[in-house]
C-alpha positions in Angstrom: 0.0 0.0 0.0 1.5 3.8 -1.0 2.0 6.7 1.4 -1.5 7.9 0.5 -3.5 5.1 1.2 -1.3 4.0 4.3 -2.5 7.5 5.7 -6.1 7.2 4.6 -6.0 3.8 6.4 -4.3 5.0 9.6 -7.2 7.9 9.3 -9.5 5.8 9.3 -8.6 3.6 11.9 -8.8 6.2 14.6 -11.6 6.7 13.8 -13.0 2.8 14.4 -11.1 3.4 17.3 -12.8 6.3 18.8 -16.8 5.2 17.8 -15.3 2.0 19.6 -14.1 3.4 22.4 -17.3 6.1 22.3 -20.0 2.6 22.9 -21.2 3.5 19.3 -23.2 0.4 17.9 -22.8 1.9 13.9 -19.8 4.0 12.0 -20.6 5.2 8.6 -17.8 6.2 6.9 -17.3 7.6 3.3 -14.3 6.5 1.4 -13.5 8.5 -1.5 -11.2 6.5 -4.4 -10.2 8.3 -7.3 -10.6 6.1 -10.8 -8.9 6.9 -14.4 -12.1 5.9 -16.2 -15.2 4.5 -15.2 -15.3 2.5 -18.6 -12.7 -0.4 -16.9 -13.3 -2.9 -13.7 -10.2 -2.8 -11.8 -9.6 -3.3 -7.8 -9.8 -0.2 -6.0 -6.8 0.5 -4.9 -6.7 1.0 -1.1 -10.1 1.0 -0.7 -10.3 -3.2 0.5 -7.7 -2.3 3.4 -9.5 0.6 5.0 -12.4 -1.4 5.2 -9.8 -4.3 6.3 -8.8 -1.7 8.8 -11.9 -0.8 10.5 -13.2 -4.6 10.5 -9.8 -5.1 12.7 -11.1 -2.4 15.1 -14.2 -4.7 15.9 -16.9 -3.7 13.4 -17.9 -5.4 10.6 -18.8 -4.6 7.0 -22.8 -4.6 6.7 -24.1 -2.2 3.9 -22.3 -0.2 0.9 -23.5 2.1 -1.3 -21.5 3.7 -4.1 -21.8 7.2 -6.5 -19.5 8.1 -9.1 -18.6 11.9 -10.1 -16.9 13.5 -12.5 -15.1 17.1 -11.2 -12.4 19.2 -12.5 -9.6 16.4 -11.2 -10.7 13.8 -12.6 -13.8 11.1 -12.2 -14.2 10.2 -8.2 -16.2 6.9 -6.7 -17.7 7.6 -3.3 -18.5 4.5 -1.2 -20.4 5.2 1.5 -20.3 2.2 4.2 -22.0 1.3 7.2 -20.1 -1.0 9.6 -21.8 -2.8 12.7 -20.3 -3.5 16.1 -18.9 -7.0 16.3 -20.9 -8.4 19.9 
């Protein structure tokens, strides 16, 4: 994983941490990923180890949605996700 997406995981893991830590039962969390085209499938890159990185924090992976936009930098896919507490 590259400097970026080492610090969007470590970001995102305190985060986990804190709703953790806070007694919170859900975390949403928006992960934006930036993509060349839309026209291609390809992994996300970065995008399966933040999630990998809250699910180590005790929640677990239980609804995504996803919306794709086109700005002046380029084409950007927002995944919205809601993680549930691990009992």
């Amino acid at each position: 994983m590259g400097f970026i997406n080492n610090a969007k995981a470590g970001k995102v893991t305190e985060a986990a941490k804190q709703a953790y830590a806070e007694g919170r039962w859900v975390l949403v969390y928006k992960f934006i990923e930036a993509n060349k085209t839309s026209a291609t499938t390809a992994p996300m890159t970065g995008v399966g180890e933040q999630i990998e990185a809250v699910e180590a924090e005790g929640w677990a992976l239980a609804n995504m949605a996803a919306a794709e936009s086109k700005t002046l930098g380029g084409e950007r896919i927002g995944l919205v996700c809601l993680f549930r507490r691990r009992v």
